[in-house]
Each structure stands twice: as C-alpha cells, then as structure tokens.
PAKOLLO-635927 format. One line per field, with one value per residue: residue number from 0; residue in one letter; x, y, z of N, C-alpha, C, O in turn. Coordinates in pm, 1 decimal, decimal comma. Example, Ala and Ser with C-alpha at 12.3 -4.5 7.8 and 13.67 -1.06 7.14 Angstrom:
REM residues 2
seq <- 0 1 $
type <- a s $
n.x <- 1319,0 1285,0 $
n.y <- -569,0 -225,0 $
n.z <- 780,0 708,0 $
ca.x <- 1230,0 1367,0 $
ca.y <- -450,0 -106,0 $
ca.z <- 780,0 714,0 $
c.x <- 1320,0 1290,0 $
c.y <- -330,0 3,0 $
c.z <- 780,0 787,0 $
o.x <- 1423,6 1340,9 $
o.y <- -331,9 113,8 $
o.z <- 846,5 803,9 $
This chain:
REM residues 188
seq <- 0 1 2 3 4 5 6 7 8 9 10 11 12 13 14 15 16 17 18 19 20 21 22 23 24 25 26 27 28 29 30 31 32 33 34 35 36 37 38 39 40 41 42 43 44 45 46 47 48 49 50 51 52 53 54 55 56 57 58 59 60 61 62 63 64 65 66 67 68 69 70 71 72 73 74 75 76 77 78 79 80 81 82 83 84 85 86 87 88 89 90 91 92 93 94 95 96 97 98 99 100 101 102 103 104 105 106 107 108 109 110 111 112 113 114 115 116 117 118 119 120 121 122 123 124 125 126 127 128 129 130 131 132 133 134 135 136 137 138 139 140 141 142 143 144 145 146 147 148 149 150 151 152 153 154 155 156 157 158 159 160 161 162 163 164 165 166 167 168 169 170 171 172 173 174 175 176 177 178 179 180 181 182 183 184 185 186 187 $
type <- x x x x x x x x x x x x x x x x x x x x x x x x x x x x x x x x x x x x x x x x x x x x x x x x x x x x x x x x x x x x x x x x x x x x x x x x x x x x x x x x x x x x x x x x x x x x x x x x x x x x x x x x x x x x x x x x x x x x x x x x x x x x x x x x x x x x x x x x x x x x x x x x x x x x x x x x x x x x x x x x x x x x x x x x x x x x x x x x x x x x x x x x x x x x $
n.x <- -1265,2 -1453,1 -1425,0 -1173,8 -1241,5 -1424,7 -1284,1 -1052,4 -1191,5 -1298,3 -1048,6 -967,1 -1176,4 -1131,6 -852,6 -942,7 -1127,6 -950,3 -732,4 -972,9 -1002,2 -770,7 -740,6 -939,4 -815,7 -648,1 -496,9 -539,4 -386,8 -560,2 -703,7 -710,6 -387,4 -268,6 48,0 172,6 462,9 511,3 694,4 945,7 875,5 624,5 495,4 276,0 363,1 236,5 371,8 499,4 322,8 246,4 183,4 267,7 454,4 490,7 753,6 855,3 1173,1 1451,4 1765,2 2100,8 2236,9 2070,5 1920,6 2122,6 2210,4 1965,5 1914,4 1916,7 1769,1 1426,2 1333,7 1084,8 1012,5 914,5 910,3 948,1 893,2 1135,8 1421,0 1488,6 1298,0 1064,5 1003,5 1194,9 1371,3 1573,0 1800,5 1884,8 1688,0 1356,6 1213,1 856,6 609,8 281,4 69,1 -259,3 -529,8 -776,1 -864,5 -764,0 -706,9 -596,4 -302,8 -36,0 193,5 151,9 49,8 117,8 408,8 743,6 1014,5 1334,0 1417,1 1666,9 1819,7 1826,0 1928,6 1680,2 1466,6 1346,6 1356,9 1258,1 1306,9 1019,7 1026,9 1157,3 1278,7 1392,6 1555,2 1465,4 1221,7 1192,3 1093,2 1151,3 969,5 883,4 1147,3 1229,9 1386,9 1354,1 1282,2 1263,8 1042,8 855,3 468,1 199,6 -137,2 -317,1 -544,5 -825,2 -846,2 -516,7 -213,2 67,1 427,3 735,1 1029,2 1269,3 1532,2 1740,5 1894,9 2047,0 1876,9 1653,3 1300,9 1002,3 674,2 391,2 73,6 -127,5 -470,7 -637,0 -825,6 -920,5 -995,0 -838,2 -681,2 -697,3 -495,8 -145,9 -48,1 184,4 381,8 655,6 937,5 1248,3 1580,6 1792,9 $
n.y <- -308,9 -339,9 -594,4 -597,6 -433,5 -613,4 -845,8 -779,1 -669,6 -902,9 -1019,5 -876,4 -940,3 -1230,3 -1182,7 -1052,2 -1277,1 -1462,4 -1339,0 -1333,7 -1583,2 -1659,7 -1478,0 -1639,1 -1881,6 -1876,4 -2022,2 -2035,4 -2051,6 -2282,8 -2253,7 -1960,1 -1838,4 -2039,2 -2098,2 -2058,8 -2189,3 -2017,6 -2114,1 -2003,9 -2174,1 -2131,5 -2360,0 -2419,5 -2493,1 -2638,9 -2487,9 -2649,4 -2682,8 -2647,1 -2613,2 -2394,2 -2437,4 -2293,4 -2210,5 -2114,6 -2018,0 -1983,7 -1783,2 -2015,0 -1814,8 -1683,8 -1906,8 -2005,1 -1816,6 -1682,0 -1424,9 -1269,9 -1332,6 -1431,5 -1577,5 -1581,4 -1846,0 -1982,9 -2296,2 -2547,4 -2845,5 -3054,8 -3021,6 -2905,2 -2762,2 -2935,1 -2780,5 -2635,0 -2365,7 -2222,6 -1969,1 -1816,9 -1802,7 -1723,9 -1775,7 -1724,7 -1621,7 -1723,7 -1639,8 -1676,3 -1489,3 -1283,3 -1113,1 -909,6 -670,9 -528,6 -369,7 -557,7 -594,5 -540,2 -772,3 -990,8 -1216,6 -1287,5 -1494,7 -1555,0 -1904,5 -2045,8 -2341,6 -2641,7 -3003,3 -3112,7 -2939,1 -2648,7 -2304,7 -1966,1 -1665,9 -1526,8 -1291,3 -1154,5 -1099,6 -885,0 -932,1 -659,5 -626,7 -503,7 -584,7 -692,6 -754,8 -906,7 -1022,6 -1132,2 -1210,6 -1042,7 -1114,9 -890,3 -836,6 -721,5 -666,6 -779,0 -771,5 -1068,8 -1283,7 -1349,5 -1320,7 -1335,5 -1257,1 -1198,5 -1210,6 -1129,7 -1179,0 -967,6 -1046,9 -1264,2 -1457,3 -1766,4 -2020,2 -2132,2 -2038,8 -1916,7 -1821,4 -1622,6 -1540,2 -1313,8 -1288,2 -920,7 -854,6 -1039,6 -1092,7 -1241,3 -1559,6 -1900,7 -2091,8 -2044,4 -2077,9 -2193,7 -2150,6 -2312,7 -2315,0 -2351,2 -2212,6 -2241,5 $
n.z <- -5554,8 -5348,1 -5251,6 -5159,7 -4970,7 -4785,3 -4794,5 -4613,7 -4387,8 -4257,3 -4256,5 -4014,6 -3879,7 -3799,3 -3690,0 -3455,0 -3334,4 -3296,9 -3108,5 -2906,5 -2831,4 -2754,6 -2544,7 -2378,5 -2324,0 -2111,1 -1854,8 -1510,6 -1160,9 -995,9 -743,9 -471,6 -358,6 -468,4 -700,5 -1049,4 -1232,7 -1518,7 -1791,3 -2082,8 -2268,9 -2259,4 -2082,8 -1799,5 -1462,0 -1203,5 -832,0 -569,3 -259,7 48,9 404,2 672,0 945,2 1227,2 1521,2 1805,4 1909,0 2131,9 2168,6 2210,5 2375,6 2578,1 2702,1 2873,9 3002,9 3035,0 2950,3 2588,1 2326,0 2159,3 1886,6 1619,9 1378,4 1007,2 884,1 684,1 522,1 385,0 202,1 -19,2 -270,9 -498,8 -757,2 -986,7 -1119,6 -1385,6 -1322,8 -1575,2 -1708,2 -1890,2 -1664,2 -1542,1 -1244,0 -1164,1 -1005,7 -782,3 -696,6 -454,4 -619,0 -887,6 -838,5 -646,7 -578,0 -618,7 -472,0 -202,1 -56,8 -194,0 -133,6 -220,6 -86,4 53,4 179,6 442,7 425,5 612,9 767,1 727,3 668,8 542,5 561,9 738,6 929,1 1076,2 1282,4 1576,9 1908,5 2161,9 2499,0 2635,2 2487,6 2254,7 1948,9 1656,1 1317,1 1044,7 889,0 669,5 412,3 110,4 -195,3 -513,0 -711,6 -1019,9 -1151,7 -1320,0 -1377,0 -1456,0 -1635,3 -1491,5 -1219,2 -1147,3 -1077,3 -1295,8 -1265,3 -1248,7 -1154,0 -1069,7 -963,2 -965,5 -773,6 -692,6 -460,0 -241,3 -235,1 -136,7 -197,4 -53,2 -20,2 126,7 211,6 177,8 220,4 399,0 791,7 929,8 918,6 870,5 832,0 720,8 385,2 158,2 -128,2 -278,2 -443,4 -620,4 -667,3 -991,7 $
ca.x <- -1251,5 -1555,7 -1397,8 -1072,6 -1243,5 -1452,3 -1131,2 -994,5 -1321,8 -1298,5 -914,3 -959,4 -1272,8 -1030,6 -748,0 -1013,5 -1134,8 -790,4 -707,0 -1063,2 -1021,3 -622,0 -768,1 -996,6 -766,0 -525,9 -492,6 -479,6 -360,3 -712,7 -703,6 -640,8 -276,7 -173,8 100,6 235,2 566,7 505,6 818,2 941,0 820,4 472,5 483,8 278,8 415,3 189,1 454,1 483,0 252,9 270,2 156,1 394,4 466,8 589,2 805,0 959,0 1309,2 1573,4 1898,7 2147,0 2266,2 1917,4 1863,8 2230,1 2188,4 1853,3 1946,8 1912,0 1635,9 1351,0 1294,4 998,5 1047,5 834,3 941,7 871,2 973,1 1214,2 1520,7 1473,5 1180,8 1073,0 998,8 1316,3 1402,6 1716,6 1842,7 1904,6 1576,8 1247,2 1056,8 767,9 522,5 159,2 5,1 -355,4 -538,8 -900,7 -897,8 -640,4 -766,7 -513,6 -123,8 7,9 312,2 75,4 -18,9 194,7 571,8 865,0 1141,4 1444,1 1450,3 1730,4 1760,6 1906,3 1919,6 1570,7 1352,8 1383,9 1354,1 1249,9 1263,8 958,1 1022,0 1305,2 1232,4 1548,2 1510,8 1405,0 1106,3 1202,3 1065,4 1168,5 923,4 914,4 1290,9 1220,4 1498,7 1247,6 1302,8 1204,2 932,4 743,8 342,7 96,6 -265,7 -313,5 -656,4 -956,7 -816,5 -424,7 -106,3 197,8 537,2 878,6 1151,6 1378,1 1689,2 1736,1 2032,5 2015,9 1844,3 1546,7 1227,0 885,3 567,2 272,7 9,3 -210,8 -593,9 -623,3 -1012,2 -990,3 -948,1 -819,9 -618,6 -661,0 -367,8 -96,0 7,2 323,5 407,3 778,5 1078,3 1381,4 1655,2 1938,5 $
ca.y <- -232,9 -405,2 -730,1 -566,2 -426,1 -728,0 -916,9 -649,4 -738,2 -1064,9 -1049,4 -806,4 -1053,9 -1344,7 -1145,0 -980,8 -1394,1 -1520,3 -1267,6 -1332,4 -1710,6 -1710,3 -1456,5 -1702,6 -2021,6 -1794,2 -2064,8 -1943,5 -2132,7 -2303,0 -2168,1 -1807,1 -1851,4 -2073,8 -2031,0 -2177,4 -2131,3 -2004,7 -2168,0 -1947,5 -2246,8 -2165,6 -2475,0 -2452,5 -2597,3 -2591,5 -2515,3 -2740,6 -2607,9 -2647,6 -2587,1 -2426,3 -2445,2 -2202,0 -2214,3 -1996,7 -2062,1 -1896,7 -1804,5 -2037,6 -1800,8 -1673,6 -2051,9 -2043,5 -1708,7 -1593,6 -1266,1 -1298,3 -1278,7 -1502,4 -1569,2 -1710,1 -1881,7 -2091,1 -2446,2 -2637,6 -2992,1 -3098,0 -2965,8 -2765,4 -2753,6 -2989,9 -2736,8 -2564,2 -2306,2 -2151,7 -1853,9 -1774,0 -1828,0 -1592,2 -1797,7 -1566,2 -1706,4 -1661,3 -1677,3 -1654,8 -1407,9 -1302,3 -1095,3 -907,7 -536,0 -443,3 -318,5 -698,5 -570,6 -494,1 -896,7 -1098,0 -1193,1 -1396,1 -1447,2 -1677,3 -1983,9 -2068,9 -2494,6 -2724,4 -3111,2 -3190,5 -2857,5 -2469,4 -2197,5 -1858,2 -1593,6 -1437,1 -1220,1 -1137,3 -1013,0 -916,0 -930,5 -526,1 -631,3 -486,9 -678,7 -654,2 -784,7 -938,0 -1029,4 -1211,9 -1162,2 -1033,4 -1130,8 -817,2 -833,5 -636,1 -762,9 -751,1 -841,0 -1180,2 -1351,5 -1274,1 -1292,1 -1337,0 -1176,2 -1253,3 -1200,7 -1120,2 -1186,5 -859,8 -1070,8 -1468,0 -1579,9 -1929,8 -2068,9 -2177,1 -1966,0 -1913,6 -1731,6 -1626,3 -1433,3 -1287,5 -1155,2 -824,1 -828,5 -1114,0 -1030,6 -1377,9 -1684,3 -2037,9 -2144,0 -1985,5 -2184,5 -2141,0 -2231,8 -2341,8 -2328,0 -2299,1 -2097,4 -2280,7 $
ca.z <- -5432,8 -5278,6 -5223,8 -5118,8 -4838,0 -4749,6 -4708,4 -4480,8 -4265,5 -4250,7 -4167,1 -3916,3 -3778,7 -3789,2 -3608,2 -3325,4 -3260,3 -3231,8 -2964,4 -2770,4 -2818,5 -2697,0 -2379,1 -2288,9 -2301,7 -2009,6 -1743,8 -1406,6 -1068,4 -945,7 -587,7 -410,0 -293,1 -551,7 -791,8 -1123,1 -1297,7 -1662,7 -1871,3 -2193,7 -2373,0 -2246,4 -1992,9 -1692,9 -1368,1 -1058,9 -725,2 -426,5 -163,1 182,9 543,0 717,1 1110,2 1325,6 1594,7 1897,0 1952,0 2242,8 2139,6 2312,8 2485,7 2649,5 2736,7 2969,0 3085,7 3064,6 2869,5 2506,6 2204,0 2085,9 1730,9 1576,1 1257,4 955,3 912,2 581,6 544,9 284,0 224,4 -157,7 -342,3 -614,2 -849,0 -988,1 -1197,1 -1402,6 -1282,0 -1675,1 -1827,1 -1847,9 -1611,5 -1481,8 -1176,8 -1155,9 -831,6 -792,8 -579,3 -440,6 -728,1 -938,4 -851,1 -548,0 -609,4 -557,8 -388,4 -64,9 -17,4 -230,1 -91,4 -227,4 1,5 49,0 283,3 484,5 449,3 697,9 687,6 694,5 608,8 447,7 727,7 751,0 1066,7 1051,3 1416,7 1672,6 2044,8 2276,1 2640,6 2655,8 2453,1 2145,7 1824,9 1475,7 1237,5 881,8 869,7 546,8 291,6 15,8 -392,3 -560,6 -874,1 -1123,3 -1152,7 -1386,9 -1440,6 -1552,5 -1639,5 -1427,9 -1055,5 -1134,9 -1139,9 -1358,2 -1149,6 -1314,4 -1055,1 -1086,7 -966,5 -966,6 -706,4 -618,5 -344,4 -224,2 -226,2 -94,0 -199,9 61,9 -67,8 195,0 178,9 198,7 265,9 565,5 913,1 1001,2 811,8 945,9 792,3 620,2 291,2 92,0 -260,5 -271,9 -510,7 -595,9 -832,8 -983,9 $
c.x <- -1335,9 -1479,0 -1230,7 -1125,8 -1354,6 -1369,2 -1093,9 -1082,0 -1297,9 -1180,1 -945,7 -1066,4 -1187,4 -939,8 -847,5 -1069,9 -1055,3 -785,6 -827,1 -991,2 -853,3 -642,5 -858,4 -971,6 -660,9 -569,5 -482,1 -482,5 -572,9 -783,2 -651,5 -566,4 -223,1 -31,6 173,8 393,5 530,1 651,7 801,4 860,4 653,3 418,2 454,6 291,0 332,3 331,9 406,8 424,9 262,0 216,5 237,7 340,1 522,2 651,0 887,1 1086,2 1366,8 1711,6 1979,6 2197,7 2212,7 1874,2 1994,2 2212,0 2062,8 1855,3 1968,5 1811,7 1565,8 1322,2 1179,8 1012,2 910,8 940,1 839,8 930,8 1051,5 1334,4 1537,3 1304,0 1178,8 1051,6 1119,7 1315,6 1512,2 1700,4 1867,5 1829,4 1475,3 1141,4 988,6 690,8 406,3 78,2 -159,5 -407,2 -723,9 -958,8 -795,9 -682,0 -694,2 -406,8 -86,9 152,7 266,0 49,3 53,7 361,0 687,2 973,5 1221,0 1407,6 1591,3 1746,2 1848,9 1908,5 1812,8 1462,1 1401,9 1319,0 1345,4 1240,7 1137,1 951,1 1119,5 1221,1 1365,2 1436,2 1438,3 1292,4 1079,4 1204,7 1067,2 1066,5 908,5 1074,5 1332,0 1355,5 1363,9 1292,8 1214,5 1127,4 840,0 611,6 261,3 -37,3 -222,8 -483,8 -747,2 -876,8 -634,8 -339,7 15,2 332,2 645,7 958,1 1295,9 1515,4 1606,5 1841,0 1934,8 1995,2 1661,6 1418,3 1087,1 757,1 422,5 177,2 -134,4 -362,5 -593,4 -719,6 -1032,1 -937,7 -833,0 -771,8 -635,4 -562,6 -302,7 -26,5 123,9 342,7 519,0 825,9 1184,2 1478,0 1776,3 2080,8 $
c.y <- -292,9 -562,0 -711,5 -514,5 -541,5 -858,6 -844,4 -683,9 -831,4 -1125,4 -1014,5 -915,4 -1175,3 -1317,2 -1166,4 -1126,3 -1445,0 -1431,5 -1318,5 -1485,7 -1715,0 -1623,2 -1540,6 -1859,9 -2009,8 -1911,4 -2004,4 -2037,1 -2200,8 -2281,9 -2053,1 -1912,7 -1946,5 -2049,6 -2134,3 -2105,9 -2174,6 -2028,4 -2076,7 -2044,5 -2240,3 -2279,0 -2437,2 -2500,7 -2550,9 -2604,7 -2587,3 -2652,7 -2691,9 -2587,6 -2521,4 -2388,9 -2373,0 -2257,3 -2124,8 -2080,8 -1963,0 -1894,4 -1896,5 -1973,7 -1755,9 -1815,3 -2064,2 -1958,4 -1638,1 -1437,2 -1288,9 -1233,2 -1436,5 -1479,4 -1677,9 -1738,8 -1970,8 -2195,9 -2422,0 -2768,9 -2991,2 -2983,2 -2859,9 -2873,0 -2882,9 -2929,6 -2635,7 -2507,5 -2272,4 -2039,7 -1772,1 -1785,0 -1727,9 -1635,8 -1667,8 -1706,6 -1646,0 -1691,5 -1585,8 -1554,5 -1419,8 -1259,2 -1013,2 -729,7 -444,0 -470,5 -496,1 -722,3 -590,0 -649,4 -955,1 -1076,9 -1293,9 -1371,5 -1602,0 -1750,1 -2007,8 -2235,3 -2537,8 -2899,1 -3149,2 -3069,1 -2728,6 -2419,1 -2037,3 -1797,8 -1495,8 -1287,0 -1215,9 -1045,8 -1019,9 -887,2 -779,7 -523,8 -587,5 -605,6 -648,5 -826,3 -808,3 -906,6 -1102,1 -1164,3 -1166,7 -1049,0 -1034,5 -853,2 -735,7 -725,8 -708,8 -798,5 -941,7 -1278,8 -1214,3 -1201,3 -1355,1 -1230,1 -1266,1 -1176,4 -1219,1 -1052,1 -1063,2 -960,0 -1216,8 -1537,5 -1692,1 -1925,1 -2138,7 -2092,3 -2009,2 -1789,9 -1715,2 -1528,0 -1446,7 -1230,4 -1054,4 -773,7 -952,3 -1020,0 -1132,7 -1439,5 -1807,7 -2111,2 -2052,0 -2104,1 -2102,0 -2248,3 -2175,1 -2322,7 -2287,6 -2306,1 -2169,2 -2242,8 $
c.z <- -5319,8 -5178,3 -5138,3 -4929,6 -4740,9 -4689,0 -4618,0 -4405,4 -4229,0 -4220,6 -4008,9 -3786,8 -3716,3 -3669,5 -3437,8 -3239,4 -3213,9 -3113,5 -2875,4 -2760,0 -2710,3 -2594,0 -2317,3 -2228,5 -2178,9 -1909,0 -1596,5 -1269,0 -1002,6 -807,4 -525,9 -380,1 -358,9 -672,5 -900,1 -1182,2 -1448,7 -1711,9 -2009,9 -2282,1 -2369,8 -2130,9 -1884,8 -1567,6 -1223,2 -932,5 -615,3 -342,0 1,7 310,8 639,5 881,3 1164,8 1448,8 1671,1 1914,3 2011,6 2195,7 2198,2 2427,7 2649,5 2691,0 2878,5 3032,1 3136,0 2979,4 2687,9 2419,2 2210,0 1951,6 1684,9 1394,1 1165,1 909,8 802,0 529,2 425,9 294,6 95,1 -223,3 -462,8 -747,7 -898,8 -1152,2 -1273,6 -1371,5 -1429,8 -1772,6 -1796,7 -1756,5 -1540,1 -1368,2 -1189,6 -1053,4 -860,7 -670,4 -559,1 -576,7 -807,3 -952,6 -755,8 -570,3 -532,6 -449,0 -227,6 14,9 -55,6 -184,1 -131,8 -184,3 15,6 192,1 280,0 475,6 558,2 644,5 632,1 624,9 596,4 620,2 718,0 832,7 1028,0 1183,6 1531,4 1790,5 2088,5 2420,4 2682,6 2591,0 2319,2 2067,0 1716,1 1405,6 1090,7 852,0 746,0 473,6 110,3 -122,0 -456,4 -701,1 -868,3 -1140,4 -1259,1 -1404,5 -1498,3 -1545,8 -1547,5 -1263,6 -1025,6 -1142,7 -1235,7 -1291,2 -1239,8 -1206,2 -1096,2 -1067,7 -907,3 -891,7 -671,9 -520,1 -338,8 -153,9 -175,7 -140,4 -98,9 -0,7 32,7 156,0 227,5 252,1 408,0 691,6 958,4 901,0 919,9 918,4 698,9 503,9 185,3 -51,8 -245,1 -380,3 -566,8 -731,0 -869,8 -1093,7 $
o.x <- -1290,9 -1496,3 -1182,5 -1076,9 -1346,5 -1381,1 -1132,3 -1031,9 -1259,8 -1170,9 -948,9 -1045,1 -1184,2 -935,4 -833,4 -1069,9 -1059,9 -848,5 -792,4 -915,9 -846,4 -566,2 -867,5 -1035,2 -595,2 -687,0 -400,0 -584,7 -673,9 -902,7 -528,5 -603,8 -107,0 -45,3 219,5 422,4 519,3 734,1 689,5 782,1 574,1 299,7 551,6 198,4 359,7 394,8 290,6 470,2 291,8 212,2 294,4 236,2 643,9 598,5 979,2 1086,0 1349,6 1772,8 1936,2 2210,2 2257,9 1753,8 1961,0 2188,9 2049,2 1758,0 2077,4 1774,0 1624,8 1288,9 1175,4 1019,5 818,4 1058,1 737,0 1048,1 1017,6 1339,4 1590,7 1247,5 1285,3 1071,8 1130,1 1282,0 1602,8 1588,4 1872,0 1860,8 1487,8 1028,9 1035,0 700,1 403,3 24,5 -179,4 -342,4 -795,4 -1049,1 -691,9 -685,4 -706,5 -380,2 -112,7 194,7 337,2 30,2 106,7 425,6 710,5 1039,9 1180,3 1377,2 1654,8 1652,1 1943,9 1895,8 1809,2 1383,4 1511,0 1270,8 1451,1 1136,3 1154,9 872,9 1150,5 1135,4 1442,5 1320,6 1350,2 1228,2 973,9 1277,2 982,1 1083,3 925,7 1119,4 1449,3 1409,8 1319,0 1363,1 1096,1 1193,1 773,7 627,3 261,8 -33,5 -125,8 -518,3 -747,1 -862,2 -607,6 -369,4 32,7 311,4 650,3 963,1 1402,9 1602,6 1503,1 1880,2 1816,4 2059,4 1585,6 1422,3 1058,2 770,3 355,5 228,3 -218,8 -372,8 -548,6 -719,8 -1123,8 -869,1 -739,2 -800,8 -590,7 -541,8 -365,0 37,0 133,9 324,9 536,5 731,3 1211,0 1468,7 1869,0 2192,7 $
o.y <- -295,2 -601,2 -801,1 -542,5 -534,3 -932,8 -887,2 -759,3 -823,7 -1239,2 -1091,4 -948,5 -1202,7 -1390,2 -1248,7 -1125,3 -1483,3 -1469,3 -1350,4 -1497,3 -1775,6 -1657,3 -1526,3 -1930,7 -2108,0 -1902,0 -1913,9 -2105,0 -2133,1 -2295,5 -2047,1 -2029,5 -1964,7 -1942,0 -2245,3 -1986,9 -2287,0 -1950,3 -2061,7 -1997,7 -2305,5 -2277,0 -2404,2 -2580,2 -2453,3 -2710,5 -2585,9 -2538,3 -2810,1 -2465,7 -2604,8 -2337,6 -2386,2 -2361,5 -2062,5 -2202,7 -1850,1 -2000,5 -1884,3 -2023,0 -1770,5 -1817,2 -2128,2 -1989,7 -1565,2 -1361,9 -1343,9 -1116,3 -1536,6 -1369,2 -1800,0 -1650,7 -2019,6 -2161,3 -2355,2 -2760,1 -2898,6 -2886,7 -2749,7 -2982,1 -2921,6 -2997,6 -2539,4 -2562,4 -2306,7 -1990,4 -1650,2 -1782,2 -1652,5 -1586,9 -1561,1 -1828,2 -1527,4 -1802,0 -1482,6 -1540,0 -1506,5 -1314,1 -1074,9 -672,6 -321,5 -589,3 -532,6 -816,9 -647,1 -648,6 -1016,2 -972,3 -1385,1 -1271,2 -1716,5 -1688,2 -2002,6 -2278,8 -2466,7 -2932,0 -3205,3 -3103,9 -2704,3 -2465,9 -1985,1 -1836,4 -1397,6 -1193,7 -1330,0 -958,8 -1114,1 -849,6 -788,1 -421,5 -615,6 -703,3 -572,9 -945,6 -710,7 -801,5 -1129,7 -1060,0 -1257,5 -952,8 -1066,5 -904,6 -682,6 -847,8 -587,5 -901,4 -943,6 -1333,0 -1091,7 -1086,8 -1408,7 -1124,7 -1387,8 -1057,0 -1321,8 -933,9 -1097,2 -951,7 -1255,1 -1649,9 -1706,0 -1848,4 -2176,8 -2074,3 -2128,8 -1673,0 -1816,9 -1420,7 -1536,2 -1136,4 -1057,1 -671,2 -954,5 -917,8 -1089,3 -1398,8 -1804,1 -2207,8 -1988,7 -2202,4 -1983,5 -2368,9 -2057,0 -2304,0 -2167,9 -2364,5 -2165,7 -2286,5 $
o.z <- -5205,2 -5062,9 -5069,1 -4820,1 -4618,3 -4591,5 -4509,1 -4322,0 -4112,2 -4174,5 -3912,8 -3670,1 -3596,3 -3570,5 -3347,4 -3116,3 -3097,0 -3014,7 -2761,7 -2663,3 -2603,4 -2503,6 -2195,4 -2150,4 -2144,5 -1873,6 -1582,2 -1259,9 -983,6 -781,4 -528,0 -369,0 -322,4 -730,6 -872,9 -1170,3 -1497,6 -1664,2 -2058,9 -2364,8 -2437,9 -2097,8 -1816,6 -1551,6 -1153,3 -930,7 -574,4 -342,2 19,0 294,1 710,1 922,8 1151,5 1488,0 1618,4 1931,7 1965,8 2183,5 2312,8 2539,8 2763,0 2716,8 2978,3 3148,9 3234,3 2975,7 2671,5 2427,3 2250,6 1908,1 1700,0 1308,4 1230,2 904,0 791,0 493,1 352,1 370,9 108,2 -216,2 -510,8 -848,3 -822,8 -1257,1 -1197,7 -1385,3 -1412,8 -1891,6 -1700,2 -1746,0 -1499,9 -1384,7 -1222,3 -1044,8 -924,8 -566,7 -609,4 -639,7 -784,6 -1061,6 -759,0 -588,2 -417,9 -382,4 -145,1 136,5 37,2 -191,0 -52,4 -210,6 -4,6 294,1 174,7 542,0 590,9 526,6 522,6 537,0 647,9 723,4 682,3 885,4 956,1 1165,4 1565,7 1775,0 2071,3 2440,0 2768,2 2614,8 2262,2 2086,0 1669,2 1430,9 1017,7 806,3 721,0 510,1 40,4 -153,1 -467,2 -791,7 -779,2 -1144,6 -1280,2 -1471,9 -1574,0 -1440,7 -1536,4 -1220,8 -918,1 -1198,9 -1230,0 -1269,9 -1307,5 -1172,1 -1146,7 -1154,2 -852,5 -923,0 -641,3 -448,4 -427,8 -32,1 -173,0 -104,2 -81,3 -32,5 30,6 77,2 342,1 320,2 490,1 692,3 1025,2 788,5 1034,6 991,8 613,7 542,1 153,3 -69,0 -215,3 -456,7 -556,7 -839,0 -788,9 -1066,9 $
C-alpha cells in the first residue's frame, strides 16, 4: 500500500513539473505590438511588420468641383503579405501587449486591407464638405482572446475570408504613439 501511494506521488510530481516546465517554454512575440502566427503543428511564425503612412486624399470629384469628401487612409507597401495563412486550418495569432490584464477587444484590431498595384490600403476617416466625419471605417475580422504567457494574448479569428489583413494593437496606458506599427497577413 505504501509503495502504491509513493508512486502516486511521484507521478503526480512528474505530471505537476511537466505542466510548469511546458508553461514556462510559452514563447511570446518579443515586442509590445508584435504578433506571431501559432500553426496547428505548433510552428511559430513571426508577421511582417511595418510602418505605415498616412495620407489625405480628395474625392475626384471634390478636386473638379470643390464639393465632395476627404478620406484619410494607411498605406503599406507591397501588395499581400509574406506571411500567409489557410482559411481552413486552426491557425491562432498571438500578439504581444503591455500586459495581458485589459479586455483585448478595447486595443487590439484586425481588419482587412484593400491592395492595389504596389501597396494594401485601409480608410481610416471620411469628412464631407458639411464637416461631418465618420471614423474607424476599418472592415473589422472578428476574434475570441485569451490570456497567453505573461503579457500575451492568443487570437482565434471567428471567420477567415480571403484577403489581406492587418493587426494594430494600441496602448491603452499612453497618451501618445510615435509611430503606429502593423503586423501584416494574409488569408488564403
């Protein structure tokens, strides 16, 4: 009986290290605002990151007439992402944060780019001539989040159409960003 429950210990010890040892091998992107794509196989993939550029643009027809809208947009060079996904597999993403303690919905955003020949395109803002401005025109990719590591989340993409995507994950504690950076890619 002795030795019966001595083994039982000594499993149970075994089990309770495995679990610490496999929570403390949890990779997690190596910078706020990074993000990786977790592969079913377990395969980490850091995403293309980027700078992106804004720009105002005039409708044409506010450029002939004067009467129109402005739209300001982000600009990111290339035309799709180098990191690509299936649309029929479990990838999950994991984007890093300040820390992993506020509702990730509130800061983190994945939304579709628009591409052209040379770079992906998003409107982030619309003005018409009466001054009215619609804001965050993003086309948003809904996900579920969870805790991941110390200061991550893990991200399961509710729906997967094709195209070419973007993640931004804002601080919630700055006042200010000197740059906004974007981790890229795209669904196929």
């Amino acid at each position: 009986m002795k030795s019966l429950t001595i083994s039982t210990f000594l499993i149970c010890i075994f089990v309770s290290g495995t679990t610490i040892f496999a929570q403390d091998t949890v990779r997690e992107p190596e910078f706020i605002g990074e993000a990786l794509i977790l592969s079913p196989d377990g395969t980490l993939t850091p995403l293309e990151k980027s700078t992106i550029v804004e720009r105002e643009r005039q409708t044409t027809y506010k450029v002939i007439t004067g009467v129109g809208s402005d739209k300001t947009q982000i600009l990111i060079d290339g035309r799709t992402a180098r990191v690509q996904i299936s649309r029929n597999d479990d990838s999950k993403l994991i984007v890093r944060a300040v820390d992993n303690n506020t509702d990730p919905l509130s800061f983190i955003s994945v939304f579709r780019l628009k591409t052209s020949e040379k770079r992906r395109i998003a409107e982030i803002a619309s003005k018409n001539m009466f001054g009215s401005s619609t804001n965050n025109r993003f086309d948003f990719l809904p996900f579920s989040a969870s805790k991941y590591g110390t200061s991550s989340y893990i991200l399961t993409l509710e729906e997967k159409p094709a195209g070419e995507y973007s993640i931004i994950v804002r601080n919630p504690n700055a006042l200010n960003q000197s740059a906004t950076i974007v981790s890229a890619f795209a669904i196929k």
